[in-house]
C-alpha positions, -999 to 999 in steps of 0.1 A, spaced: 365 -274 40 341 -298 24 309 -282 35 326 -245 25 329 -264 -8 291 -277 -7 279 -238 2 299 -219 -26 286 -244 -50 247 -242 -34 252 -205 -37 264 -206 -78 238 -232 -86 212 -206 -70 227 -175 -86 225 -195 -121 190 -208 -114 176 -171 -107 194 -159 -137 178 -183 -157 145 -175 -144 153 -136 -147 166 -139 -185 147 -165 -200 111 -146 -194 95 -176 -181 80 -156 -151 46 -137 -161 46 -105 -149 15 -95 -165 -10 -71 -145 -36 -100 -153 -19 -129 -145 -28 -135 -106 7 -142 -80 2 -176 -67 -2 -177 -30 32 -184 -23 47 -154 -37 13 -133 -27 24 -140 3 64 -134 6 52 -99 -10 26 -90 12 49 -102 48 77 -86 34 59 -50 28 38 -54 62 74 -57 78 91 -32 60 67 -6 69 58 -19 106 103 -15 108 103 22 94 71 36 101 82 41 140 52 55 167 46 86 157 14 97 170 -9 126 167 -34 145 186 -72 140 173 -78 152 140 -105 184 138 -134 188 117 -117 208 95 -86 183 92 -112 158 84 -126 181 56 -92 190 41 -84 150 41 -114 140 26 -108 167 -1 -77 155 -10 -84 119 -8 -115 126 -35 -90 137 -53 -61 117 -52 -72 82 -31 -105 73 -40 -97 62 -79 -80 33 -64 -91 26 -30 -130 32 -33 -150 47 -6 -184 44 13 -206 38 -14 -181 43 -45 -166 18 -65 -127 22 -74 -128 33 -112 -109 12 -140 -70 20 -130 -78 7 -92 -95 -27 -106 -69 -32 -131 -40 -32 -103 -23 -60 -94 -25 -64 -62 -56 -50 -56 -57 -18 -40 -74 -26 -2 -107 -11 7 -97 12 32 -124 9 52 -119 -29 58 -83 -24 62 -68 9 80 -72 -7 115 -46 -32 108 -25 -2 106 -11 25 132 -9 60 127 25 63 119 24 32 99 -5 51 77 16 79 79 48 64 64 28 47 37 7 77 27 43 92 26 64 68 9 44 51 -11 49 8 -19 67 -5 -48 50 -24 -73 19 -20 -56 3 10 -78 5 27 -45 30 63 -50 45 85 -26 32 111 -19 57 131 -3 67 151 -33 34 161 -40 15 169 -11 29 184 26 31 166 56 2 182 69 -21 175 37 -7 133 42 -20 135 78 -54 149 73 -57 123 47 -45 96 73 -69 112 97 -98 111 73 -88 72 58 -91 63 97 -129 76 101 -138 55 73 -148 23 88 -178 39 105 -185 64 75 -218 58 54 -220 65 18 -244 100 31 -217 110 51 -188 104 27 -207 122 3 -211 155 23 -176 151 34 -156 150 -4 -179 174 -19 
């Protein structure tokens, strides 16, 4: 009964102390106020999980040329603010994110397919990052993917003939 006792009053003592913290403001949740590396952290493991638990395996055959093209169209015009590409800077909105949108090209092939797929899709919360599932067709999101996974090996030349 006595460590019941202990428990219950551990758990009020937490609810109060996250209340206190939630109410009182003392937490900075300012675009420009960087997350120590504590809480980058707990963020960045918990959305990695979330995704690798929901995404599944889809996979999909090899992406055409013209898949490739149709991606790269709609990442000019949707993705690249943000994310940046061979040769191109992310404009203002993508540097003023916090966290700061990945370069794709240096970080795709930590991802699947159907991980991509599913974040393409669904978007992550308070990331900047949207879903784009109510906005573009499953097809459109995986020539995208397709195109976002070429980009490693992409120059700035070949980028540029490709989004044009």
């Amino acid at each position: 009964m006595s460590f019941l006792k202990g428990f219950v009053t551990a758990l009020v003592l937490l609810v109060i102390a996250v209340a206190a913290v939630v109410y009182s403001g003392v937490f900075n949740i300012a675009a420009t106020w960087p997350d120590n590396s504590v809480v980058e952290w707990v963020l960045h493991t918990t959305m990695k999980r979330s995704v690798q638990s929901r995404a599944g395996a889809a996979t999909r055959p090899p992406a055409t040329d013209e898949q490739i093209r149709a991606g790269a169209h709609v990442y000019s015009e949707t993705c690249v603010y943000c994310h940046g590409g061979p040769g191109k800077d992310p404009v203002d909105i993508g540097k003023g994110l916090n966290p700061e949108p990945p370069y794709l090209a240096d970080t795709v092939g930590d991802w699947t397919t159907a991980q991509l797929l599913w974040i393409v899709r669904n978007g992550v919360r308070m990331t900047g990052m949207p879903s784009f599932a109510g906005s573009h067709k499953d097809e459109e999101i995986a020539n995208v993917v397709a195109f976002i996974q070429r980009l490693p090996k992409m120059t700035p030349e070949q980028y540029d003939k490709l989004t044009q």
